[in-house]
N, C-alpha and C positions, 0 to 999 in steps of 0.2 A: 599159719603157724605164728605162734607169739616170740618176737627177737626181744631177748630179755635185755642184751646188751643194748641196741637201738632204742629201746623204752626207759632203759636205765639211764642213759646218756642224756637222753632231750628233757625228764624228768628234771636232772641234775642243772641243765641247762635253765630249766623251765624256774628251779627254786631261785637263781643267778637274777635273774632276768625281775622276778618278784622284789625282792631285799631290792636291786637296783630301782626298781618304780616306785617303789611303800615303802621306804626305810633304808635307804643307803648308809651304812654301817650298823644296823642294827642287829641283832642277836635273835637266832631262833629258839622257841622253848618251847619244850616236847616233854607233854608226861610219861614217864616209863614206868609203864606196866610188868615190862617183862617178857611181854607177847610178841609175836615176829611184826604187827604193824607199830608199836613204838617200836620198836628194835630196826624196823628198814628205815621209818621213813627218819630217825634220827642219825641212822648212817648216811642215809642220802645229806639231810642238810650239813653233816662234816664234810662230805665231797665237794657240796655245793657252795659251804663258805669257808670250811677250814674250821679244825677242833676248837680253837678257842674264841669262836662265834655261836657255838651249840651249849646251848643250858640242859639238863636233863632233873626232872623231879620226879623225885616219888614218896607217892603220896596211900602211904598203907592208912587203911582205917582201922587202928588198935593192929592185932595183930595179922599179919599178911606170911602165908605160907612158904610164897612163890617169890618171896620178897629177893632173894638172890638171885634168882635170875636178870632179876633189875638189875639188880649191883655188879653182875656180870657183863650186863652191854655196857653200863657207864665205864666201867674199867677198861672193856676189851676195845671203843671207841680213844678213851682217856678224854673226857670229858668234864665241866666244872656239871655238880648236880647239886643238889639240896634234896632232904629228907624230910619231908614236913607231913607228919601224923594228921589226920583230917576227923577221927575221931572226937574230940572235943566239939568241933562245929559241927559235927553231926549231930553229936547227944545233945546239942546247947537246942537247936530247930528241932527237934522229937520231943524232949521234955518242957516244952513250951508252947506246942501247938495243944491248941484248947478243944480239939476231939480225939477221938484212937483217927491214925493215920492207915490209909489202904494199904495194902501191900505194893501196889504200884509205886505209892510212893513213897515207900522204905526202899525200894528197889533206885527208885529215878534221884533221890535224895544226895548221894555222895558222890553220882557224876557230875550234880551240879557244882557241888561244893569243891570238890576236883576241878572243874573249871574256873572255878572263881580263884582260887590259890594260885592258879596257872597263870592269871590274870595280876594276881597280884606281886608274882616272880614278876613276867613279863614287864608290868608299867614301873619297877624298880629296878631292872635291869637293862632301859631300852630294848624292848622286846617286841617280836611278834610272834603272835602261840601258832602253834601248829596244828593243823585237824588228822589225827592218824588214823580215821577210819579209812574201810578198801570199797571197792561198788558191792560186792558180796554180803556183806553189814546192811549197805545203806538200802539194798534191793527189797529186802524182807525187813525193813524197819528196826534193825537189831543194834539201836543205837537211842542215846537219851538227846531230846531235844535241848539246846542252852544246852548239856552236860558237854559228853562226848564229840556229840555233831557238832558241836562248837568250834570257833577257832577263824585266825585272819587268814591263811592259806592251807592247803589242803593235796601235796602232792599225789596220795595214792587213791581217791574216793571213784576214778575210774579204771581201778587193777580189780580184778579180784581174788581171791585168795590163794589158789595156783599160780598165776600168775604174781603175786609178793612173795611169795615162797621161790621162785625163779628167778628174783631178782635179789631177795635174799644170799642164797646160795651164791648167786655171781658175786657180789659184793662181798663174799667170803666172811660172813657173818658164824657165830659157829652152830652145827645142827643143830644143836639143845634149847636156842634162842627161834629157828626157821620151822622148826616140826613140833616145838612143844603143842600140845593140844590147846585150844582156842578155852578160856573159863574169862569170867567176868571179873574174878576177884573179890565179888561180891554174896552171890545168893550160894554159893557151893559147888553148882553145876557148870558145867562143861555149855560151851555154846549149843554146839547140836542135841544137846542132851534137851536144852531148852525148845530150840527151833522146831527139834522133831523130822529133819531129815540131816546129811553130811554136807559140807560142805563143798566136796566134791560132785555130790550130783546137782545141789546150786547152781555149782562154778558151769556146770556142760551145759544144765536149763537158762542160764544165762545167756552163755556164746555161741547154742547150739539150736537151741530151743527141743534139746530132746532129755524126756524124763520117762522110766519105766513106767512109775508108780504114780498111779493116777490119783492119787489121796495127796499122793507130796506134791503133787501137781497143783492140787486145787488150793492144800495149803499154802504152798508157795506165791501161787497168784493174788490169794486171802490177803494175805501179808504185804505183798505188793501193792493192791491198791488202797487199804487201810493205812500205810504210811507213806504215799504218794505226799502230804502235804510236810512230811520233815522235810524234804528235800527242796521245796519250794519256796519264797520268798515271803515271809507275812505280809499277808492281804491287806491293803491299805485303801481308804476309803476314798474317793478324789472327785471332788463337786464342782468338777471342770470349770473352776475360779481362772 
């Protein structure tokens, strides 16, 4: 059984113990999405250092839907954030590469750019950014390398998404921010919309190893070992000098 309290607490301890080794008195910054993993793990580092150690940005590209929800945790936390539009540095790298661009990387294009803003809060604010992916994300590759996977610590990358939803809720977070449905922000769609299975039968095939559906199965594993190297350290060549 998963102790949400016990995992919430050592987490909390866990971010403490980070800032103390890499940065003592430094400031955590957390892109906010809107979604329950910015939304925990930016609650976590106000447990972990206190509100006026948490930075929060959000970063819509032109227009963003969902944009209050963001605005919502930064308030319900009381948090400093910044608003910075990442459109322009999108359109500025699109109308200046010199072929049509894949979809992939229309797609991978404003996580990076999202990261580097974060980056640039971060190294003007004494900062270290934060990676708010969960292992549910990272399992099935549903994350941009440099963009999102980015970051100098990484509280939640072995929860998975039942389990942030459970620590969500303890941390009295409000429903609309813990249960809103998982979207990118980006392409239109809903995650699992993308993925092609729930995140719920993920989360069991994860912890359980049991899946009805032998296609989500094969998918899932698909996914698996074709983004096995995000997770992994870049391969360095070494001429045993």
């Amino acid at each position: 059984m998963f102790d949400a309290e016990k995992v919430k607490n050592e987490c909390v301890e866990w971010i403490r113990d980070f800032f103390e080794h890499n940065g003592k008195g430094c400031n955590a910054v957390v892109g906010i999405s809107g979604g329950k993993d910015s939304s925990i793990v930016a609650a976590l580092c106000v447990e972990a250092l206190g509100k006026d150690r948490v930075i929060g940005v959000l970063m819509p590209n032109g227009e963003q839907h969902d944009i209050d929800m963001a605005k919502l945790l930064v308030d319900t936390l009381g948090i400093k954030h910044y608003i910075i539009n990442i459109k322009d540095a999108v359109d500025g790298v699109k109308n200046n590469l010199p072929f049509d661009p894949s979809e992939q990387t229309l797609t991978n294009l404003p996580p990076r750019i999202r990261m580097s803003t974060l980056y640039a809060v971060s190294q003007s604010h004494n900062g270290r950014v934060a990676n708010t992916c969960n292992l549910s994300e990272d399992w099935v590759g549903y994350s941009t390398r440099y963009g999102d996977a980015a970051g100098d610590f990484s509280p939640c990358s072995m929860l998975t998404v039942d389990e942030m939803k459970q620590i969500g809720r303890l941390i009295g977070l409000p429903d609309v921010l813990v249960d809103k449905v998982p979207i990118d922000g980006l392409c239109g769609k809903t995650d699992e919309d993308n993925l092609g299975f729930t995140y719920a039968e993920l989360d069991r095939y994860i912890r359980e190893g049991i899946i009805e559906d032998e296609s989500k199965k094969q998918r899932i594993d698909m996914l698996h070992q074709r983004n096995l190297f995000k997770l992994q350290l870049m391969p360095s060549f070494d001429p045993g000098i």
